[in-house]
C-alpha positions in Angstrom: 89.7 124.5 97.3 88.0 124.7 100.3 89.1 123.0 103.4 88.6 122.8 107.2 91.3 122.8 109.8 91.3 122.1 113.3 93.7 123.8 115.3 96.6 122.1 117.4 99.6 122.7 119.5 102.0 124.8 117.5 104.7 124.7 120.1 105.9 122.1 122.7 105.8 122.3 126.4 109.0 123.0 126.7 109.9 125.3 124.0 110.4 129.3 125.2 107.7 131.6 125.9 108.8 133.3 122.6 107.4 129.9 120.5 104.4 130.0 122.1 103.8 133.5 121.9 104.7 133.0 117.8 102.4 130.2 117.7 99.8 132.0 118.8 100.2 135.1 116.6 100.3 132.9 113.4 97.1 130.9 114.7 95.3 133.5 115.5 96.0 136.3 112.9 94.7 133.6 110.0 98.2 133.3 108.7 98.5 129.6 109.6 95.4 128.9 107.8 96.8 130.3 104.8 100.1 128.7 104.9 98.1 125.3 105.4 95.5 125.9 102.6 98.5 127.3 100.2 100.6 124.0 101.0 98.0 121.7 100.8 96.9 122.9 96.9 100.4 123.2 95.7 100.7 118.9 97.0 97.7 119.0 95.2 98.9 119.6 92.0 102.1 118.6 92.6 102.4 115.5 94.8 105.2 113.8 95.4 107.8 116.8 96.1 109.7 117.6 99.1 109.4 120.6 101.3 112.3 122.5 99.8 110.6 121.8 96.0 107.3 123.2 97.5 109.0 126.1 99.1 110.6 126.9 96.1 107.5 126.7 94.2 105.2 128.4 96.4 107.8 131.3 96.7 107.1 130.3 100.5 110.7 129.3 101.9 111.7 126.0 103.3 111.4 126.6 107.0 107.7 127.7 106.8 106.6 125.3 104.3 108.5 122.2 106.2 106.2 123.4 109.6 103.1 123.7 107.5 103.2 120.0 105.9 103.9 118.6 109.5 100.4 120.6 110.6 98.6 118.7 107.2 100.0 115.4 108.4 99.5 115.8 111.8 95.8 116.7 110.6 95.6 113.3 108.3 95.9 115.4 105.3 99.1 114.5 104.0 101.2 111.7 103.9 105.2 111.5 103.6 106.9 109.3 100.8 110.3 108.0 100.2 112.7 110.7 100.5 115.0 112.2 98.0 117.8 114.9 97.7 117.4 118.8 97.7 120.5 120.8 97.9 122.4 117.8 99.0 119.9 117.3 102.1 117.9 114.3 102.1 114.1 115.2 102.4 110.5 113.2 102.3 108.3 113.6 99.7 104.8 114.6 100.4 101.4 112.9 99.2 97.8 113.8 99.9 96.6 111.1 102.0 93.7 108.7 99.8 90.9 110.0 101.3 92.0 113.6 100.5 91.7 112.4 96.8 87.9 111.6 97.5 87.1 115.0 98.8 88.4 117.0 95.3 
């Protein structure tokens, strides 16, 4: 699946140097890209899940799964859903956003 991207803010104005110095390293090495592109096809094929479900099944972790589907919304890509439980936590579930459906 191919995909475009635009970059945005990764860290907040206020947030220490060492977030914005992270940020940048995972913008500009590609791996944010990745992370996106990997995210974005998993909710693809499996929409409706919650971050922790797509961490688990991308072998990607929670933490840097959660940060990519807020980039992919942010970006109009996805869309969050009613939430549900995951290890006793609630959580959203994610959804490609209609027009997303168009484009595959």
């Amino acid at each position: 699946m191919t995909t475009s991207f635009k970059p945005s803010p990764i860290s907040r104005s206020g947030d220490p140097i060492t977030s914005h110095l992270a940020g940048s390293e995972i913008t500009q090495s590609g791996q944010r890209l990745t992370l996106m592109q990997q995210c974005l096809e998993y909710v693809t094929r499996n929409p409706g899940q919650t971050a922790g479900e797509i961490g688990d099944g991308t072998g990607l972790g929670h933490m840097r799964v959660e940060r990519r589907l807020s980039d992919l919304k942010n970006q109009g890509k996805l869309k969050q859903g009613n939430h549900r439980q995951w290890h006793g936590k609630a959580q959203v579930t994610w959804w490609l956003v209609e027009e997303q459906l168009q484009l595959l």
